[in-house]
C-alpha positions in Angstrom: 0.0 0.0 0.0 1.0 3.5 -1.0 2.3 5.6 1.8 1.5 9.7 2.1 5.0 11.3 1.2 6.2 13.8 3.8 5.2 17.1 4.3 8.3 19.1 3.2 7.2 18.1 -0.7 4.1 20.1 -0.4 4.8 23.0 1.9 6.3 25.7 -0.5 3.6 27.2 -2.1 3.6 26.4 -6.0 1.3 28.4 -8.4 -1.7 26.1 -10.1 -0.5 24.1 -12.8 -2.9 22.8 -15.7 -1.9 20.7 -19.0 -1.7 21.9 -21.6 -2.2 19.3 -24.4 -3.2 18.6 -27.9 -5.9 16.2 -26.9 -8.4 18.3 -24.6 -9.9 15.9 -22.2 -6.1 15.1 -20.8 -5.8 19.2 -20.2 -8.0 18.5 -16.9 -7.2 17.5 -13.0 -10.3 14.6 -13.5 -10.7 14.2 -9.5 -10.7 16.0 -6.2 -9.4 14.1 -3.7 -11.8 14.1 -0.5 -11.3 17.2 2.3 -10.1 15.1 5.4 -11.3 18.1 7.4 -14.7 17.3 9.2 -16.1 20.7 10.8 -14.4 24.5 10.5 -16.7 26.4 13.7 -16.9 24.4 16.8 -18.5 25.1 20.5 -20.8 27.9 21.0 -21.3 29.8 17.6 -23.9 32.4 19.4 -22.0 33.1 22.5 -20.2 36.4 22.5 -16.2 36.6 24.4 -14.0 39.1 25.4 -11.0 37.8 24.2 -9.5 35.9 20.9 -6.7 33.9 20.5 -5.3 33.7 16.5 -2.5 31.4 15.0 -1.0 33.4 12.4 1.5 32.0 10.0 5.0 33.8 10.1 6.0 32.5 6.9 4.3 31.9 3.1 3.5 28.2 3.4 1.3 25.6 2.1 -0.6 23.5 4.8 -2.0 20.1 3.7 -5.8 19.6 4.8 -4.5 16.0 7.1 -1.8 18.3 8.9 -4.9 21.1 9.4 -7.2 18.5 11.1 -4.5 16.9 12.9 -4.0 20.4 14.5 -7.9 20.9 14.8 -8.4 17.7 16.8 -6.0 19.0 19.2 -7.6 21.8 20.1 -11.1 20.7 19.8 -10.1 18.1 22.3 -8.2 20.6 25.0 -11.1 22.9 24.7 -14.0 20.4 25.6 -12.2 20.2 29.1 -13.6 23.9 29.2 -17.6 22.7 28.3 -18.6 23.5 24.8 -20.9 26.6 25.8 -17.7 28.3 27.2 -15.3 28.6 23.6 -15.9 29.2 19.9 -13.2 27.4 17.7 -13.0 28.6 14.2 -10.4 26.9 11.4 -10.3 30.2 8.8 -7.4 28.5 6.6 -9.5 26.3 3.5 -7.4 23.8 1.7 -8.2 24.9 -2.4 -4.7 23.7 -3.7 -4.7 20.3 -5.3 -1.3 18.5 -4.8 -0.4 16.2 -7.6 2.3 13.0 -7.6 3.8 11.5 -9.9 4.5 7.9 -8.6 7.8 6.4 -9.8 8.4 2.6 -9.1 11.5 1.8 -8.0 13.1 -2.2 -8.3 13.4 -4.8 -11.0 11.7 -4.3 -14.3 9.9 -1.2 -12.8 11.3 0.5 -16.3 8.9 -1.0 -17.7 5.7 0.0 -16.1 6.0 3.5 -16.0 6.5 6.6 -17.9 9.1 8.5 -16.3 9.3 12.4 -17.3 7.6 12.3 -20.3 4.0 12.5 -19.2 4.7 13.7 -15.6 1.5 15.7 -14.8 0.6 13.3 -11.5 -2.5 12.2 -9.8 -4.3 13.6 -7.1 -3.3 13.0 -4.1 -4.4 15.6 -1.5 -5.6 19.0 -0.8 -3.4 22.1 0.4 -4.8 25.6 1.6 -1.6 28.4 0.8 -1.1 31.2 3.3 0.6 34.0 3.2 2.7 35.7 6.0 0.6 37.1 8.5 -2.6 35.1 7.8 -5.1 33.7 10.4 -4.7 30.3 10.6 -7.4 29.4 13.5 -8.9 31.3 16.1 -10.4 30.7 19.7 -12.8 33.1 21.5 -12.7 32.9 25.5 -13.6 34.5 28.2 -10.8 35.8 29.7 -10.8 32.6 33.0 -10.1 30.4 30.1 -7.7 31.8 28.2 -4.2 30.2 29.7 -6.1 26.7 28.7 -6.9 27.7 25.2 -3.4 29.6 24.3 -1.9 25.8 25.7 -4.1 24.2 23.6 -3.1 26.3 20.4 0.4 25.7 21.3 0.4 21.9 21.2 -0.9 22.6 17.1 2.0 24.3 16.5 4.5 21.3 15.9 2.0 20.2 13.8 1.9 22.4 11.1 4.9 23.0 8.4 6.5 26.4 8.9 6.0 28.7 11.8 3.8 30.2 13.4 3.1 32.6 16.1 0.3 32.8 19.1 -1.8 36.6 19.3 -4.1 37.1 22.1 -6.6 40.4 21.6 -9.4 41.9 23.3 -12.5 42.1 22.2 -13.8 46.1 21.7 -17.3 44.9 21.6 -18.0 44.3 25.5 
């Protein structure tokens, strides 16, 4: 069984690729590989908090959508501990990007079964959402007894997610 290549192949940010060939229906990316991301607003979407805590990506990097859940789920999970009427967890970063791969078989005889360079175009494979320096990644909204537990909870996302990133913690003008 195929195994998912490593992030490092998909975190700088390439520009969208299409075919161009003489035969039109090979011009195409065919299929969308599947969003592994489940839910983007979690906990209590109507309550209003007086603080917000945002990841915000330091550098221009491409984040695959398994490496955004991964970081989702451990958040979502550290904030339950609060109760789900007392946070509101939003993922703002939406994978768009389709990453490609083309597979290469390695061993004896595998000259034979593939095409090397000459039609290297790739499958689908995944999904990737590109962010620029100083976007929004995710954001929590707390009150302000629970933020130390939700700025620890961002913080264990962080080794999660190719390139770096950096915590902000603002106040809310509205109350």
């Amino acid at each position: 069984m195929a195994t998912l290549r490593k992030g490092r192949c998909y975190s700088k940010i390439t520009g969208a690729y299409t075919r161009r060939s003489k035969v039109k229906s090979k011009s195409y990316v065919k299929a969308i590989p599947q969003n592994k991301i489940v839910r983007y607003d979690m906990g209590n979407l109507k309550g209003s908090f007086n603080h917000t805590i945002n990841l915000i990506s330091t550098d221009n990097i491409q984040i695959r959508h398994n490496a955004l859940e991964s970081a989702r789920l451990v958040i979502f999970r550290r904030l339950q501990k609060l109760g789900n009427n007392n946070f509101y967890f939003k993922l703002k970063a939406y994978p768009h990007q389709i990453l490609r791969e083309n597979k290469m078989l390695s061993g004896a005889r595998a000259d034979r079964l593939q095409t090397g360079m000459s039609h290297a175009f790739g499958k689908p494979v995944g999904l990737a959402a590109q962010l620029k320096s100083g976007n929004v990644i995710l954001k929590v909204d707390v009150n302000k007894e629970n933020i130390k537990a939700a700025t620890e909870a961002i913080k264990l996302a962080i080794p999660r997610l190719p390139g770096k990133c950096t915590v902000e913690i603002k106040k809310n003008s509205s109350d």
